[in-house]
C-alpha positions in Angstrom: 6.5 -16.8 28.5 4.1 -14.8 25.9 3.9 -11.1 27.5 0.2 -10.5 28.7 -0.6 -14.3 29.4 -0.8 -16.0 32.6 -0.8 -19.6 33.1 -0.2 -20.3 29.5 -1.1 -23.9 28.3 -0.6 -25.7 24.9 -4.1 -25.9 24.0 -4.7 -28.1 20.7 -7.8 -26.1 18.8 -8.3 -28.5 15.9 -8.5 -32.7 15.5 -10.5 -35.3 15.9 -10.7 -35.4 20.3 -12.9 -32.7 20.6 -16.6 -32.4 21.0 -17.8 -30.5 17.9 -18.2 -31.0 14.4 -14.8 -29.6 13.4 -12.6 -31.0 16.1 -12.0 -27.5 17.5 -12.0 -26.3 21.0 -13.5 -22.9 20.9 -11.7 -20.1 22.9 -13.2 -16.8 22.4 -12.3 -15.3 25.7 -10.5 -11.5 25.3 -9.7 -11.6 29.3 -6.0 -12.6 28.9 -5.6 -9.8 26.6 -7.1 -7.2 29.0 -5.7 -5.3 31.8 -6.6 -2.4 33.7 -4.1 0.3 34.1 -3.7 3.4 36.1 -3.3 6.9 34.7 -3.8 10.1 35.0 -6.7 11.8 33.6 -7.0 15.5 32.6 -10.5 17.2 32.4 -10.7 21.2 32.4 -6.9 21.5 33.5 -7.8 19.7 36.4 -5.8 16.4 37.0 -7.5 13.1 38.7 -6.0 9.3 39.0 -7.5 6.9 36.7 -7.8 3.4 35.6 -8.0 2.7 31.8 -8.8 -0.7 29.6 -5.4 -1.1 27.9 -5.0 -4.4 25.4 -1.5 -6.5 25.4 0.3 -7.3 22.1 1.3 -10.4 22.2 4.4 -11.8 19.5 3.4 -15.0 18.1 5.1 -16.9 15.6 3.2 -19.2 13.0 4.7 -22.4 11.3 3.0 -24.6 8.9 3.9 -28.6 9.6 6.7 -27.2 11.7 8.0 -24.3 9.2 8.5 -21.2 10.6 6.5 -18.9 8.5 6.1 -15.3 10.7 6.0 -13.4 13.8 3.6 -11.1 14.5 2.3 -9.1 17.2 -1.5 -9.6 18.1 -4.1 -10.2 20.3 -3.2 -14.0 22.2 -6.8 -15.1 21.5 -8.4 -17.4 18.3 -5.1 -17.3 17.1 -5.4 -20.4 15.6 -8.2 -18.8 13.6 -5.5 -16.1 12.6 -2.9 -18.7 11.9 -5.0 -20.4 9.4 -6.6 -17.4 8.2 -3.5 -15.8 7.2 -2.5 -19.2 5.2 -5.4 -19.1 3.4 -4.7 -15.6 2.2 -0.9 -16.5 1.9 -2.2 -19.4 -0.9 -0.6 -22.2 1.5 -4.0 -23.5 2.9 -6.4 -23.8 -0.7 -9.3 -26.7 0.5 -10.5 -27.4 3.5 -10.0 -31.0 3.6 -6.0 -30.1 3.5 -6.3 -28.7 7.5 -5.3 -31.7 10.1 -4.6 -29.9 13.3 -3.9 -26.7 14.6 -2.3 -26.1 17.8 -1.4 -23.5 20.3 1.6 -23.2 22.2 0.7 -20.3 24.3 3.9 -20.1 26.7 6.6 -20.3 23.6 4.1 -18.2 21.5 3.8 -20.6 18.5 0.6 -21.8 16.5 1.6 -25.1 14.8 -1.0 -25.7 11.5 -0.6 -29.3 10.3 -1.4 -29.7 6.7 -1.4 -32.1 4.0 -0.1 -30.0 1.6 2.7 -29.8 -1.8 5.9 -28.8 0.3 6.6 -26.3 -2.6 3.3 -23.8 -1.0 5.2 -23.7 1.9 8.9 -22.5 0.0 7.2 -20.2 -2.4 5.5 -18.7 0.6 8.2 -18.5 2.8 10.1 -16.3 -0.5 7.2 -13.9 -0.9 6.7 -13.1 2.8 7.9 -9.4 3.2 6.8 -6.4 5.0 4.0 -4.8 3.8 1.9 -1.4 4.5 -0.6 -1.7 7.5 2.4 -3.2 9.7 2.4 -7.0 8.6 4.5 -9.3 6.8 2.8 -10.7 4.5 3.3 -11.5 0.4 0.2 -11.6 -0.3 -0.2 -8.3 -2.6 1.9 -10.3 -4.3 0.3 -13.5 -4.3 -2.8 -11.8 -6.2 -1.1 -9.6 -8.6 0.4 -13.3 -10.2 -3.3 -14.3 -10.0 -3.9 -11.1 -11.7 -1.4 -11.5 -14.4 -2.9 -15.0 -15.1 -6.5 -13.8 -15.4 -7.9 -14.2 -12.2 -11.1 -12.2 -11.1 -14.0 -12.7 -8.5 -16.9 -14.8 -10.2 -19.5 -15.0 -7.8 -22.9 -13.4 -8.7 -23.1 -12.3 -5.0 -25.4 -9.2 -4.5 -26.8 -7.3 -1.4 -29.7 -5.0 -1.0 -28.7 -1.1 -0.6 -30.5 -1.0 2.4 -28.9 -4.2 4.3 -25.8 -2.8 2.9 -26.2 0.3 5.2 -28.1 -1.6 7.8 -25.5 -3.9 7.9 -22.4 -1.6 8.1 -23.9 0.3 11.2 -24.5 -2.7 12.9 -20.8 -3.5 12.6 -19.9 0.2 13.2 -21.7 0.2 16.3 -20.7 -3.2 18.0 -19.8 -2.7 21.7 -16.5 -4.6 21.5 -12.9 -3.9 22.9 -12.6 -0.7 20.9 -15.5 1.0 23.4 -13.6 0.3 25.8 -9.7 0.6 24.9 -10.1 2.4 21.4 -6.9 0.3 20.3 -8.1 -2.4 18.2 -9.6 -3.2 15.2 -12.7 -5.4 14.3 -13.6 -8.0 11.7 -16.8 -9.6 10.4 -18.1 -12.3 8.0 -21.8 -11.4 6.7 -24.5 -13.7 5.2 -25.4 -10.4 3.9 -28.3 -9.9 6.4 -26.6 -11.0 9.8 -23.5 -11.0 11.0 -22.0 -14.1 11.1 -18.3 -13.9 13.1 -16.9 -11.0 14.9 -12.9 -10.7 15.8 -11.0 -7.7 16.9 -7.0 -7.8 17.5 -4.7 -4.8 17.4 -4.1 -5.2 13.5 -6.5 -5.3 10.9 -4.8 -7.5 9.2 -4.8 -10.0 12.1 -8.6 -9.3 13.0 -9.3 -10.1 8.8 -7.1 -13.6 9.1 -9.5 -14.3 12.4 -12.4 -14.3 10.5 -11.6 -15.9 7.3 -9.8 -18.6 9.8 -13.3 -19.3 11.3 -14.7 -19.4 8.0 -12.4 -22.2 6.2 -12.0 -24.1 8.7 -16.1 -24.3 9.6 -16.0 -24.8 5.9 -18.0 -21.9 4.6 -18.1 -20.9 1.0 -16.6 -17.4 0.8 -17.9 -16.3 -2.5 -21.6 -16.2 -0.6 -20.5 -14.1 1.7 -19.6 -10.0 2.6 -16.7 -8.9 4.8 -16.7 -6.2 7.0 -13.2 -4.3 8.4 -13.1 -1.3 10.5 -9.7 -0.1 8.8 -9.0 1.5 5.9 -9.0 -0.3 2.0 -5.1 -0.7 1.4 -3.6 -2.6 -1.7 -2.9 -4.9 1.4 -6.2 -5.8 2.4 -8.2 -5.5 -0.7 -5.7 -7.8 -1.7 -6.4 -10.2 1.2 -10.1 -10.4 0.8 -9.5 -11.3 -2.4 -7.2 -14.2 -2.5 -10.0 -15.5 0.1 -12.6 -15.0 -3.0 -14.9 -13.0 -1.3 -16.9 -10.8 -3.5 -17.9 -7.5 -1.3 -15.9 -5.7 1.4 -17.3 -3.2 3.4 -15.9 -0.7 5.6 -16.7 2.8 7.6 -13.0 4.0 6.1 -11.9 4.9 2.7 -9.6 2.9 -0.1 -6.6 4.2 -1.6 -5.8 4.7 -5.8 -4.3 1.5 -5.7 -6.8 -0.5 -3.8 -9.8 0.6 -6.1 -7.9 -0.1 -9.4 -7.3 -4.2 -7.8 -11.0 -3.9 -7.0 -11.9 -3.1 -10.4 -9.7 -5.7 -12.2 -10.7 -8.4 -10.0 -14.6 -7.5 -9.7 -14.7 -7.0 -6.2 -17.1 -4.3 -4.8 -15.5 -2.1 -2.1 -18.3 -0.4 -0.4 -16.1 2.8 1.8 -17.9 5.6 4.0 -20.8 3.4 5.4 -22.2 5.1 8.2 -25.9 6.1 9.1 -27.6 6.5 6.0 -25.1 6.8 3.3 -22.2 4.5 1.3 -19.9 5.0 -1.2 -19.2 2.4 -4.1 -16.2 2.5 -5.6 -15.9 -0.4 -7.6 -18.6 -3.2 -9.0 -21.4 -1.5 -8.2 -23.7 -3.8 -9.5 -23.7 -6.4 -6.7 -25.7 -3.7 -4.7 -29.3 -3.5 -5.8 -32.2 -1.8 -4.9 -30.6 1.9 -5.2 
């Protein structure tokens, strides 16, 4: 059975049984990913028992139309978002109409994602998949530096006021979510630009990014009008994620690496690092952020 869950169930998230628009079965409960633990706590030299949120990590392998693609260790919750965000940045899922079903087996720890794809995506995935900085296996740095070589670059004329921008970031920065309480996990947003759209948090950033851009695609959203928000830092990694999902400005209360800003400036993505209170810092494609 998949550590931390109890009474696991295979739970189909996506087709056409379900009662809303997108055949999916919303589960955004955390509560199977929380437990209370005891420990002791030190103040002043003096010792006292305590009882602290801790978060499970949960292994779960993903397979596309049966394929075993990864395993990784995350949150057990919208991980069929994560599934099918991660194929989206992995180039396996590329239009929505593609996605048939998604299902969860929570007790064997496998997401299934059903797709009416080329069974070539699927091989030339499976031979870039590697492990990569921030902890997960992906190939996706990859992925974009081929799109690189070929020309590839974000077109979108996106923009976002200076203000929102920072309005924006400490709204994210200062979500009461799992972190508060645990300070183990990482968060992810999608942005309109003025409101927040979709929050996730898992114990990688790389999985809380996939959970987002998951609820995206598969509510059919069109990433080049939108901003994405990640509490981690910019790595080659993750710049290199958001990309491959086209979206045109990332913003984050952490700072990018050399190699991250160079990808953002090649591809025309603007990485907005630092944000917090009043102040940002633009390291790349500054021009999508007006009003300074």
């Amino acid at each position: 059975m998949m550590r931390g869950l109890k009474n696991a169930r295979r739970v189909s998230q996506y087709g056409k049984s379900s009662g809303n628009k997108n055949g999916m079965t919303k589960v955004r409960s955390t509560h199977i990913c929380v437990e209370k633990r005891p420990c002791l706590h030190i103040s002043n030299g003096t010792p006292s028992p305590a009882a602290v949120t801790m978060i499970h990590e949960t292994p779960v392998e993903l397979r596309i139309n049966g394929h075993r693609l990864i395993r990784t260790q995350c949150m057990a919750y919208e991980i069929e978002q994560m599934a099918v965000g991660f194929m989206v940045c992995e180039g396996i899922l590329q239009r929505r109409s593609e996605l048939q079903q998604v299902a969860a087996d929570l007790a064997a720890g496998i997401v299934n994602v059903v797709a009416d794809i080329p069974h070539e995506r699927i091989t030339t995935a499976g031979a870039h998949t590697r492990l990569a900085s921030g902890g997960s296996k992906t190939g996706v740095i990859d992925l974009v530096q081929e799109k690189v070589a070929g020309g590839c670059s974000i077109a979108s004329k996106k923009t976002i006021d200076a203000g929102h921008l920072i309005s924006l970031g400490n709204e994210f920065n200062n979500f009461a979510g799992l972190y508060r309480d645990s300070r183990f996990v990482h968060s992810a947003a999608l942005s309109d630009g003025s409101t927040i759209l979709r929050h996730c948090e898992d114990v990688g950033r790389h999985n809380a990014v996939d959970k987002v851009l998951g609820y995206g695609f598969m509510e059919g959203l069109q990433f080049d009008k939108l901003v994405l928000l990640c509490s981690g830092r910019f790595s080659l990694e993750m710049v290199s994620k958001v990309a491959c999902a086209g979206i045109p400005i990332y913003i984050s209360p952490a700072a990018p690496s050399v190699e991250a800003v160079e990808l953002a400036e090649c591809i025309g993505m603007t990485l907005c690092g630092r944000v917090k209170k009043e102040s940002a810092n633009l390291y790349s494609s500054p021009w999508r952020v007006t009003g300074r």
